[in-house]
C-alpha positions in Angstrom: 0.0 0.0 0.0 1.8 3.6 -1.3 2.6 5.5 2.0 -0.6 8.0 0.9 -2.7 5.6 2.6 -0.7 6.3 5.8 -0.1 9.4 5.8 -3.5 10.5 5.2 -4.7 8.5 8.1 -2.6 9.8 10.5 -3.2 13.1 8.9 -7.2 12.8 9.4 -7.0 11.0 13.1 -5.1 13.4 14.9 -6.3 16.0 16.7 -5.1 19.1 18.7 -4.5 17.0 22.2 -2.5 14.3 20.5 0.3 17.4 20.1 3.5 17.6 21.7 3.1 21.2 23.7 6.8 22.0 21.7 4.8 21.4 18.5 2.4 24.0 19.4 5.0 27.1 20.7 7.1 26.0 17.5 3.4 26.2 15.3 2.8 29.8 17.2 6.2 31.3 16.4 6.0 29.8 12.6 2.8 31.5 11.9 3.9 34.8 13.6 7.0 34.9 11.6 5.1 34.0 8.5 2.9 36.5 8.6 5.6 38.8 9.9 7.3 38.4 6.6 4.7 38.5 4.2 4.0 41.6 5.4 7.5 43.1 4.9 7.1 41.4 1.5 4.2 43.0 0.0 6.5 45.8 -0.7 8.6 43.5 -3.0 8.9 43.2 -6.6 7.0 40.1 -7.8 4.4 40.3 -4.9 3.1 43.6 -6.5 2.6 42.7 -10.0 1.2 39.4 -8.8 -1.2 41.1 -7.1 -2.2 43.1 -10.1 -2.8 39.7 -11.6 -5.2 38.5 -9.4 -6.9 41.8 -9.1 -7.5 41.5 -13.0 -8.8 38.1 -12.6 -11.5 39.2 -9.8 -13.6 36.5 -8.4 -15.7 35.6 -5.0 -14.1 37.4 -2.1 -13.2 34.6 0.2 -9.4 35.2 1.4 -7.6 38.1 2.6 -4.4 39.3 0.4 -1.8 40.7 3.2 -1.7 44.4 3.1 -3.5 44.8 -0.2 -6.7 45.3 1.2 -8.2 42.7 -1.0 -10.2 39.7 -0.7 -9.8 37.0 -3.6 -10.7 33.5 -4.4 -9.2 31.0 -1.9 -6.3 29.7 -3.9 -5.7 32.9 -5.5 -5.1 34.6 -1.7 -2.3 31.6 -0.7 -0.7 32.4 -3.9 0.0 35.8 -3.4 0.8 35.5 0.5 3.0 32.6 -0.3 5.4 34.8 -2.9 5.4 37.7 -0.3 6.3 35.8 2.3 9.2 33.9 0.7 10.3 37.4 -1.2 12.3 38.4 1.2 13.9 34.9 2.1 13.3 35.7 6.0 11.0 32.9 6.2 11.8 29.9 8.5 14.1 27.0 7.6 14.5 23.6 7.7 17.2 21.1 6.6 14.7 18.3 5.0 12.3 21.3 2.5 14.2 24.8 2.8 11.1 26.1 4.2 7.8 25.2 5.1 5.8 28.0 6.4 5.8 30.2 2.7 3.4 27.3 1.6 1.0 26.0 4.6 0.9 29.2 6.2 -1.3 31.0 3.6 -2.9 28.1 2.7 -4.3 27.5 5.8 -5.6 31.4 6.7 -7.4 31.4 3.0 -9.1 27.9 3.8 -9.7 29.1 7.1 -11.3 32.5 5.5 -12.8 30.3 3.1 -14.9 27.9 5.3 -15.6 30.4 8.2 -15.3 29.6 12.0 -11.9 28.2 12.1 -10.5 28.2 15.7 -6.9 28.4 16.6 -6.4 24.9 18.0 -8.0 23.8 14.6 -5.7 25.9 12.8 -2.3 25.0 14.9 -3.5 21.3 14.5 -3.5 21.6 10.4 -0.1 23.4 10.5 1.9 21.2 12.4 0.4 18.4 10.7 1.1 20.3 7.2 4.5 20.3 8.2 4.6 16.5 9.3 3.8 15.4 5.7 6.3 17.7 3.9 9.1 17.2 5.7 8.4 13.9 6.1 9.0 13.3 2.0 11.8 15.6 2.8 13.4 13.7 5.1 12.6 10.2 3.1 14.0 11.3 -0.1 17.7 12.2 0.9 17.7 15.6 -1.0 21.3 16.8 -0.3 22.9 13.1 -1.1 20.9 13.3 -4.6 21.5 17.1 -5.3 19.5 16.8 -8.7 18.8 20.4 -9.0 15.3 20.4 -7.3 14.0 23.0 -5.3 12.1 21.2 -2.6 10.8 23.8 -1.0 7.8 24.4 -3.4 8.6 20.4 -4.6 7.5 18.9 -1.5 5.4 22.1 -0.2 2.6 21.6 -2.5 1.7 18.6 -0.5 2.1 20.6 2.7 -0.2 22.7 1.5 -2.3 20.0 0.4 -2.6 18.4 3.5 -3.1 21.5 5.9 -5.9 22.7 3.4 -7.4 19.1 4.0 -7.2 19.0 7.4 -9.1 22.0 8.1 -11.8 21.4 5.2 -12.0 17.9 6.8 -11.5 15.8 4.5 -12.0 11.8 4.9 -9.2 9.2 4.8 -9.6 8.6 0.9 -10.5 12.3 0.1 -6.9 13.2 1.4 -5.2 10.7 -0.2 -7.1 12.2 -3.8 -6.0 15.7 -2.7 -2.1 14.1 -2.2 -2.2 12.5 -5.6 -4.0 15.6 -7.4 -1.1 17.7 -5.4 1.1 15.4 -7.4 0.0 16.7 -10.9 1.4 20.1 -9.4 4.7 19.0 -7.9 7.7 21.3 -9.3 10.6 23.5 -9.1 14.2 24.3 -9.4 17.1 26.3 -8.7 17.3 27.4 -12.1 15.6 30.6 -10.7 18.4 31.3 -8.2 21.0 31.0 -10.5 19.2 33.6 -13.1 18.3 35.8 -10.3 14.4 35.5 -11.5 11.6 37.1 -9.3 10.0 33.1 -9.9 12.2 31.7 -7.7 10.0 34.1 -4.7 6.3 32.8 -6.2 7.7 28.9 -6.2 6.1 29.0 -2.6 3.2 31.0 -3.4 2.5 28.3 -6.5 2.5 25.6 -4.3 0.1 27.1 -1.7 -1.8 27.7 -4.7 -2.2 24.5 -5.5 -2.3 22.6 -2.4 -5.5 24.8 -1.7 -7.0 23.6 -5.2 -5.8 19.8 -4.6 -7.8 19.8 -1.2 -11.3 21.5 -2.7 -10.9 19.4 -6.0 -10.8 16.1 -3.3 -13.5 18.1 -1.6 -15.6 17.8 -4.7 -15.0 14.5 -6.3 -12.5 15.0 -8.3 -9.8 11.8 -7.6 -6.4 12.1 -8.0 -3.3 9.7 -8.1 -4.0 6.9 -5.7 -0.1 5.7 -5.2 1.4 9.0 -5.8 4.7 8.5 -3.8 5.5 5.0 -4.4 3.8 3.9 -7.2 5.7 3.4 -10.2 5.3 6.9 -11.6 5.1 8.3 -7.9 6.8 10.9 -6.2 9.8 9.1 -5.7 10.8 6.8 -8.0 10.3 9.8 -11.0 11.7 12.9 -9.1 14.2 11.0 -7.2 14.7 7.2 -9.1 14.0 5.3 -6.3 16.2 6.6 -4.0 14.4 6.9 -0.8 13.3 5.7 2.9 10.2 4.3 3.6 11.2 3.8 6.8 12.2 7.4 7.3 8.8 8.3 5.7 6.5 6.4 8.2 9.0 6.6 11.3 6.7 6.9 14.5 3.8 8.5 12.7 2.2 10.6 15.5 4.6 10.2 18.0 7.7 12.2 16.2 7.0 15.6 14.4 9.7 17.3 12.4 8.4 20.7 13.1 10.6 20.6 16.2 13.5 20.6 13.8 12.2 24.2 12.6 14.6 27.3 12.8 13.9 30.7 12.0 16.6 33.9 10.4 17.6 36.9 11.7 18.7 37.8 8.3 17.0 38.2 5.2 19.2 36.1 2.8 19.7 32.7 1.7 20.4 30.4 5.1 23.5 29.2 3.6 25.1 32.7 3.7 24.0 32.9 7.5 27.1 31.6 9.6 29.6 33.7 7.0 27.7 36.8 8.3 27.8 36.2 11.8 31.3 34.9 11.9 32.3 38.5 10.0 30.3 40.7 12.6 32.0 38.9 15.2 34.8 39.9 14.0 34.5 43.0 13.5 32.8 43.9 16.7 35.8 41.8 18.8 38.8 42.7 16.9 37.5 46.7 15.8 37.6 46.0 12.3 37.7 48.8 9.3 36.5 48.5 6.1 39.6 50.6 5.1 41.6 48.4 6.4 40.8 45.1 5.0 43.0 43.7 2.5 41.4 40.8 1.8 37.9 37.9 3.2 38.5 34.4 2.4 35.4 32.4 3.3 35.2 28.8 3.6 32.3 27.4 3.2 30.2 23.8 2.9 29.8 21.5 -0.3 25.9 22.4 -0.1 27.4 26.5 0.0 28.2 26.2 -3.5 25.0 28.5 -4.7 26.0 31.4 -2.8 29.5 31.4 -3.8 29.6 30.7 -7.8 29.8 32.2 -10.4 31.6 34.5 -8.7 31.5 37.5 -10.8 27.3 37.3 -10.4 28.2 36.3 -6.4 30.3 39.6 -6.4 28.3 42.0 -8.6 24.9 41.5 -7.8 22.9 41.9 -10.9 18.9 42.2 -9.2 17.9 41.3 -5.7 17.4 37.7 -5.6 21.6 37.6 -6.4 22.2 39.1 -3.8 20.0 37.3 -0.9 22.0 34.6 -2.6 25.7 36.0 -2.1 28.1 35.4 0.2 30.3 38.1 -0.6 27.3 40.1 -0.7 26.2 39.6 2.7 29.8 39.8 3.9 30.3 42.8 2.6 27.4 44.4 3.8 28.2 42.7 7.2 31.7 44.6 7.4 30.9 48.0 5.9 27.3 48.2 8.0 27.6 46.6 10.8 24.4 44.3 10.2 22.5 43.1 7.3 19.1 44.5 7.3 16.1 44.3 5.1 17.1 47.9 3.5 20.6 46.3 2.1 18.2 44.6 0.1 17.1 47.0 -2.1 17.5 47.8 -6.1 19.6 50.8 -4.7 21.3 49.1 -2.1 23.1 46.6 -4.4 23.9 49.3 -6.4 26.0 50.9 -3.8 29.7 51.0 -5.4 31.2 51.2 -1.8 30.0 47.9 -0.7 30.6 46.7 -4.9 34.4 47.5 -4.2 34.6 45.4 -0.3 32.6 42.6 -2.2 35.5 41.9 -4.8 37.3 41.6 -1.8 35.2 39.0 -0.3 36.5 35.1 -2.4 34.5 32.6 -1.0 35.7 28.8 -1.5 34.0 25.8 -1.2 35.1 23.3 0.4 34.4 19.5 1.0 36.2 19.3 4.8 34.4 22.0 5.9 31.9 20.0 8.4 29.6 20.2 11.2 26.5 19.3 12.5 24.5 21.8 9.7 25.0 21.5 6.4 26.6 25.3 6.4 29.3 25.4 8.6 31.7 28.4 7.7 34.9 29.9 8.4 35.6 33.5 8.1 39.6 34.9 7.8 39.7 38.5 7.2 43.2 39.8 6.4 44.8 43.2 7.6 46.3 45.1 5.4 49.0 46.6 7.4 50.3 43.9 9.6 49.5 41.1 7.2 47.2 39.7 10.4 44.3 37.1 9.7 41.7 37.0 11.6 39.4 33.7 11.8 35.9 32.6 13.3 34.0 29.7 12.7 30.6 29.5 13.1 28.7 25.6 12.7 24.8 26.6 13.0 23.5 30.2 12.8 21.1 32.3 15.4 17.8 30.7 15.2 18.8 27.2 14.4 17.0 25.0 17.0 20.4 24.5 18.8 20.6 28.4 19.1 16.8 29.1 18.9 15.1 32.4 19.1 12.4 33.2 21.5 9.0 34.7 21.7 10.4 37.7 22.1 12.8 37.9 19.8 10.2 37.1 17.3 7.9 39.3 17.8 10.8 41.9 17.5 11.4 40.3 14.4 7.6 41.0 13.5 7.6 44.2 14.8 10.6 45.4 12.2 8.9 43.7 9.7 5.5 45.6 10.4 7.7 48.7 9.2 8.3 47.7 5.9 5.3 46.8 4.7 3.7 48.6 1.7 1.5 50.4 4.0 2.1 51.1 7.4 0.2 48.8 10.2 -0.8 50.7 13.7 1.1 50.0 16.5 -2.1 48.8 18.8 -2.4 46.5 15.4 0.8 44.8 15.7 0.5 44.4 19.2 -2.7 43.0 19.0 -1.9 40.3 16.4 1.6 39.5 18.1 -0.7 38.8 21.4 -3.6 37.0 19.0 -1.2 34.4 18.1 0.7 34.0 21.1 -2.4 33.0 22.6 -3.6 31.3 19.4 -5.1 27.9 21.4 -8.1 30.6 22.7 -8.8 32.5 19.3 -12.0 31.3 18.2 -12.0 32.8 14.6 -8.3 32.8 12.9 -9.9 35.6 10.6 -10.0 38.0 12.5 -6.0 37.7 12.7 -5.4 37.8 9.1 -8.3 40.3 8.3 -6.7 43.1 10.3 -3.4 42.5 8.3 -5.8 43.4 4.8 
């Protein structure tokens, strides 16, 4: 029996009381930060003219789009909120997907605006166990021993999606496993984005949302899909991966063990693999006094898995559009030494302009290599050599701030959501954003999610 059978059982059975009370903080923070940076994200290029899209479209006003002041079909809503929320690449991360949030975040508020009546427990229920199924296939499928040029994130997040849209429609046993195999006919994406520094790389998220939202109602109407659409002969895994996968890994402890608890969130918005190179340089600098002016040279070594933030080089140094940059170490490094942090607003089309940070940048040679190792798959080491004295410093750093070895509290993300707030296309009240940031922190008593969402319209 394909592991769709399974998957949707566990999927339908459990309920709010059969979660882990980890699994709910981690659910809380996941959806604060989601929302957080889909708000900062409406202001970004792709979001916009997506939205103009949609508005052209029209339709039944069942979701809200963040900070458009629009209501639009179901799926049309997760589309747009997924691509704002993963413009930025602030969103949370995990080793098995790349991120998980961008796609069953705003599918879940546009089904819960959708069917009406959703309470938080229901909605933190759906989440976490949208999360369970996609990194689940993740985590079955060995994506960084295959490396075939995927991009699991919207890959594997259309059955998040999928699944969390289910859950709160309440779907039946074999009415989820139709909505998993009409997912299927949606399954996609790859890095090709990233390395052409295309605004499609930030709606892969916002596609898969999309269409986890339309698997679940299709199911919810009839419509069958794939029975044995992970094992099956043309499943999931033996076409996108040739067989190369764990059933055991897949079906380990169903119930019991939910990856969610692996989840980390950023404190900077770039690509997670740049992370540990930018907190290794501040350190630096902030220890050892560090000028700009007095840099001769940054080596950075970095991870096998690295390699997309550090080549081609001349891209890597001379960020053509945004999305280059998020995905740059010398970028970020650069930005780190001359600024002191690396903020949303060293993300702009001016800010990678700036010839001053251009100049440090071609100072910045970052080199991947295979015996740099640690626990994360982005360990790196940062030597920064004086001009003058012909002195090196060095810092290693194995897992970034917000990893969940070095996790970031309530606080702290609600900081995070606060900042965020700030950069949105229109500005939100501050009795607004303290509102939603106490709404969701006390999620378990809301007894309609959309009023949360509907005050962020």
């Amino acid at each position: 029996m394909d592991a769709s059978y399974r998957l949707a059982k566990n999927l339908v059975k459990l309920g709010y009381h059969d979660l882990p009370a980890e699994t709910i903080e981690i659910a809380k923070k996941d959806i604060l930060d989601t929302l957080g940076v889909a708000i900062a994200g409406s202001s970004e290029s792709g979001g916009k003219e997506l939205m103009t899209l949609v508005g052209e479209w029209g339709g039944k006003e069942e979701s809200t789009v963040i900070m458009f002041g629009m209501k639009v079909p179901a799926p049309f809503a997760a589309l747009v909120n997924g691509t704002t929320a993963h413009s930025l690449d602030y969103d949370d991360v995990i080793l098995s997907t790349g991120h998980v949030g961008v796609s069953i975040i705003p599918a879940a508020f546009s089904i819960a605006e959708r069917k009406g009546n959703v309470n938080g427990k229901d909605l933190i229920t759906a989440v976490v166990l949208g999360i369970d199924v996609e990194c689940r296939l993740g985590e079955a499928s060995k994506p960084l021993a295959l490396g075939p040029g995927w991009l699991y994130t919207p890959l594997y997040g259309v059955f998040g999606a999928a699944s969390v849209a289910g859950k709160l429609l309440n779907l039946d046993e074999d009415q989820m496993v139709n909505a998993f195999g009409i997912a299927y006919s949606h399954a996609a994406g790859t890095r090709q984005p990233i390395v052409d520094g295309a605004l499609s790389k930030r709606m892969a998220a916002g596609l898969a949302s999309q269409a986890g939202v339309f698997s679940a109602l299709a199911a919810s109407k009839g419509i069958t899909g794939a029975k044995n659409c992970f094992e099956g002969k043309f499943g999931l895994f033996n076409v996108y991966h040739r067989g190369e996968y764990d059933n055991k890994t897949l079906l380990a402890d169903l119930g019991k063990y939910f990856p969610i608890v692996n989840l980390g969130f950023k404190v900077f918005p770039a690509c997670s693999a740049t992370e540990t190179a930018i907190e290794a340089t501040l350190a630096l600098v902030k220890e050892h006094k560090i000028r700009p002016e007095d840099v001769e040279q940054i080596i950075v070594h970095a991870s096998e898995y690295s390699r997309n933030v550090c080549e081609p080089l001349e891209i890597k140094q001379n960020p053509r559009v945004t999305v280059d940059a998020q995905f740059s170490i010398p970028w970020v490094v650069a930005t780190a030494l001359m600024k002191g942090k690396v903020t949303i607003e060293n993300f702009t089309a001016e800010a990678i302009k700036d010839p001053i940070i251009l100049d440090v940048a071609r100072k910045v040679i970052p080199r991947v290599d295979a015996e740099v190792r640690g626990k994360d798959i982005f360990p790196a080491i940062v030597e920064i050599k004086m001009k003058a004295s012909d002195t090196v410093y060095s810092r290693r750093e194995d897992v970034a701030t917000g990893h969940p070895d070095k996790p970031l509290s309530w606080d702290d993300l609600a900081s995070k959501f606060r900042d965020c707030a700030t950069h949105g296309r229109k500005p939100l009240p501050d009795q607004k954003i303290e509102y939603i940031i106490q709404a969701i922190h006390e999620l378990g008593n809301v007894d309609d999610v959309a009023e949360i969402i509907g005050l962020m319209g």
